[in-house]
C-alpha positions, -999 to 999 in steps of 0.1 A, spaced: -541 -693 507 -552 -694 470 -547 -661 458 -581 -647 444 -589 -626 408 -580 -593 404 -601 -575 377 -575 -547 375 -552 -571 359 -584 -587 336 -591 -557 323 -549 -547 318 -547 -586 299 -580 -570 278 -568 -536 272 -532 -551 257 -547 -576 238 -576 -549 220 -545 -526 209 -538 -562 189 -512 -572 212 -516 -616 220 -510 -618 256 -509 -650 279 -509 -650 319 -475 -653 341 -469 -661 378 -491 -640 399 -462 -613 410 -436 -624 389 -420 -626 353 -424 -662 345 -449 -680 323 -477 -697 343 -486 -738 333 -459 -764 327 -426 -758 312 -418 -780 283 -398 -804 303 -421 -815 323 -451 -814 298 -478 -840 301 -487 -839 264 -523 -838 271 -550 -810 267 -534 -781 249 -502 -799 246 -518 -831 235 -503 -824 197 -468 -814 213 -459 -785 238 -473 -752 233 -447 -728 241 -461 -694 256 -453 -675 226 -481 -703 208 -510 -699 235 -510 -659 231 -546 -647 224 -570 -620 216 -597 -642 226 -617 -621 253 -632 -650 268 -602 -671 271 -585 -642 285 -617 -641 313 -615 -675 322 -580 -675 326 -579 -639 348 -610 -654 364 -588 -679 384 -557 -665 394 -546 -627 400 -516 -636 366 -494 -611 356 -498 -605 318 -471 -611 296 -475 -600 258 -454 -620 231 -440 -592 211 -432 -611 179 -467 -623 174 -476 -588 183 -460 -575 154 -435 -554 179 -398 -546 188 -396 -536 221 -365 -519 235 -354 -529 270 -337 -499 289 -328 -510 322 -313 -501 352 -284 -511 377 -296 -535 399 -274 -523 426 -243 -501 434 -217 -529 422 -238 -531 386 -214 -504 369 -209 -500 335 -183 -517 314 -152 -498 308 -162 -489 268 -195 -477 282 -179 -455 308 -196 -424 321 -230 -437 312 -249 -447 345 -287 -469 327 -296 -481 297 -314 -449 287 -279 -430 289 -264 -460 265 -294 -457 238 -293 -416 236 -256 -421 229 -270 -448 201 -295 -425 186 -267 -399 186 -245 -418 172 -270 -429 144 -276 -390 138 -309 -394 155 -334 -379 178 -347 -402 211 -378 -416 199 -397 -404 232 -430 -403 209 -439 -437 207 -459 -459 236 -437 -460 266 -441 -479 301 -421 -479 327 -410 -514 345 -411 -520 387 -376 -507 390 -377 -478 366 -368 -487 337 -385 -480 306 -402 -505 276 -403 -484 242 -426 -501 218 -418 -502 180 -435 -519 151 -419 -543 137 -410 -536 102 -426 -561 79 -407 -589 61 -383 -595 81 -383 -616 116 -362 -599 144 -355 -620 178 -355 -609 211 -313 -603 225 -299 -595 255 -275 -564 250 -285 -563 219 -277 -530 213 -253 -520 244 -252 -527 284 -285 -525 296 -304 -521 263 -319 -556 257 -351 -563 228 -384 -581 229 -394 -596 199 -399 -632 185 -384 -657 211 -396 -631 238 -420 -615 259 -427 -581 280 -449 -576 309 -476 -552 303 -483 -523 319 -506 -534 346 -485 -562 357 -471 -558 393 -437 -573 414 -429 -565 446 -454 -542 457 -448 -521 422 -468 -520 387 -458 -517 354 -471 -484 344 -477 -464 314 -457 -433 306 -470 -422 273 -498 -435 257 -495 -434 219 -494 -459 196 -459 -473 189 -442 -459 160 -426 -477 135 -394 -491 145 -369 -466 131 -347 -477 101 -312 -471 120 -324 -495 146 -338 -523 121 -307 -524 108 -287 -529 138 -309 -553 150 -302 -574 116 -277 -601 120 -248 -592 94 -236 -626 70 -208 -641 82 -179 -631 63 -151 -655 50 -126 -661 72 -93 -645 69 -67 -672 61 -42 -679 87 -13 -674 58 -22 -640 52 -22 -631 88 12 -648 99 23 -627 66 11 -598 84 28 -615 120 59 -626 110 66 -638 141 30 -653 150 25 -688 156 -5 -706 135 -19 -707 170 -18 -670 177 -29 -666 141 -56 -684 144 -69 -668 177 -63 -631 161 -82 -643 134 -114 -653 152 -112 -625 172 -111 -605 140 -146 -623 128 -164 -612 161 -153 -576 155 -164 -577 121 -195 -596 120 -206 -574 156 -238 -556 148 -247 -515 153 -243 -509 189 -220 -536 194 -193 -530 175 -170 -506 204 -178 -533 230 -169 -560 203 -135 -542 194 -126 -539 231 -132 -569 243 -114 -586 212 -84 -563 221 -87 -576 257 -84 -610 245 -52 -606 227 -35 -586 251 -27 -618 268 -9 -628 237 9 -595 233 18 -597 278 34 -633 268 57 -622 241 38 -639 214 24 -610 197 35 -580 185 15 -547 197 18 -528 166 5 -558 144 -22 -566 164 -34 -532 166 -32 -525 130 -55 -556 126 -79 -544 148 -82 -511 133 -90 -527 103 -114 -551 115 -130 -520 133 -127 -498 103 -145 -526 77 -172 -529 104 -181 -495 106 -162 -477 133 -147 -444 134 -105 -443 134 -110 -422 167 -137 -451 185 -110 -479 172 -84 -466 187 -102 -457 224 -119 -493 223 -85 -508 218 -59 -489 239 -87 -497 267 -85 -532 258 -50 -534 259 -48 -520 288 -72 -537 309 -57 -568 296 -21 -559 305 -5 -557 269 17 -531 286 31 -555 315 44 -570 280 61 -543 263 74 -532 299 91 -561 305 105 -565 269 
């Protein structure tokens, strides 16, 4: 049966895109883009001067919009770096095995992960700014986008469950249903500016020069240039992690060496003092180094090492 327009979601597509919000129609019921992907474009009519990605057809065009709604009930997506926004992704487990990781323990969504960022940052939940809530309960929280400078869309950005929409991405507007259950507004406002703690840890950090593998094996007397070099790329993902990152980056980089450490080929107190530091220079607290790593260690089994030695 071809499924019929709906003018609810006509006049949802219309109402996003007269807030100034470019929006462009998905699979009836579901999250992907309607039309063609790019590997299978024809490169004819809209596509005949190369594929337009979804991001590119976005419109305020009312009509366009109606003759687009007028065929198809489409779920309306809104491309949030044309838009001028930053939305912030708070999910939810999908199901009882969808914990959270051990440097995130205690925390149970991604609302509980981003009041922890905001108190970490010394700041207040932004509950002001226009709010929906997604099919499964989750929330969107639109920002502005601050101007000169282009932020993308990440997954995890900014912790488990916490993803952003911005250019590279989309968000389903409020309106938009799946499985029997819409996209709804929560708080109707406009969005407020996106909030200078979070610009900056949304901004990628410059890579910083690699440690050389000299000074490290002078730190590791008994490291191999191997080891070495794995400590010290594990060292560059701690430091160059951004805000919000930068625990789950620490633990996981301790994880990673703790197989080193299990083997023999590592000392314990050496590696940890290198983490610290690496933890230190990117911004932790002495107290969150050492809790990211002694959990780090220990889920990787550094201990089995020592035991045994």
């Amino acid at each position: 049966m071809t499924p019929t327009p709906t003018p609810a979601l006509l006049a949802a597509a219309l109402t996003a895109a007269g807030r100034g919000w470019p929006v462009f129609p998905l699979r009836p019921g579901d999250k992907r883009p309607a039309g063609h992907a790019e590997a299978r474009c024809p490169g004819t009519g809209r596509c005949t001067d190369g594929h337009r990605t979804p991001e590119q057809r976005a419109t305020l065009d009312p009509d366009v919009l109606a003759a687009a709604w007028g065929t198809a009930p489409y779920n309306i997506g809104i491309a949030t770096g044309p838009a001028g926004l930053l939305v912030v992704d708070l999910d939810v487990p999908k199901d009882d095995n969808d914990t959270s990781p051990e440097e995130w323990a205690g925390v149970t969504d991604g609302m509980d992960v981003f009041a922890v960022l905001c108190e970490q940052a010394g700041e207040r939940l932004p509950t002001e700014t226009y709010t929906v809530r997604t099919r499964r309960g989750g929330l969107h929280l639109y920002f502005t986008a601050p101007e000169g400078k282009t932020l993308r869309s990440g997954a995890g950005a900014l912790g488990w469950k916490v993803d952003t929409r911005a250019w590279g991405g989309y968000v389903l507007a409020a309106g938009s249903t799946m499985n029997g259950r819409t996209y709804e507004i929560v708080h109707d406002a406009p969005p407020l500016p996106l909030p200078a703690w979070l610009s900056d840890a949304l901004t990628p950090l410059p890579a910083s020069a690699p440690m050389p593998i000299e000074t490290l094996s002078a730190h590791m007397r008994h490291a191999s240039a191997y080891v070495a070099t794995a400590v010290r790329g594990e060292l560059e993902k701690v430091q160059s992690a951004r805000q919000g990152g930068r625990n789950r980056a620490l633990y996981f980089a301790a994880y990673a060496l703790a197989r080193f450490i299990r083997r023999g080929d590592l000392n314990e107190s050496a590696a940890d003092a290198e983490l610290t530091a690496a933890g230190l220079t990117a911004g932790l607290s002495p107290g969150e180094c050492r809790t990211a790593i002694a959990s780090g260690f220990r889920r990787g089994g550094a201990s089995e090492g020592a035991n045994a030695a």
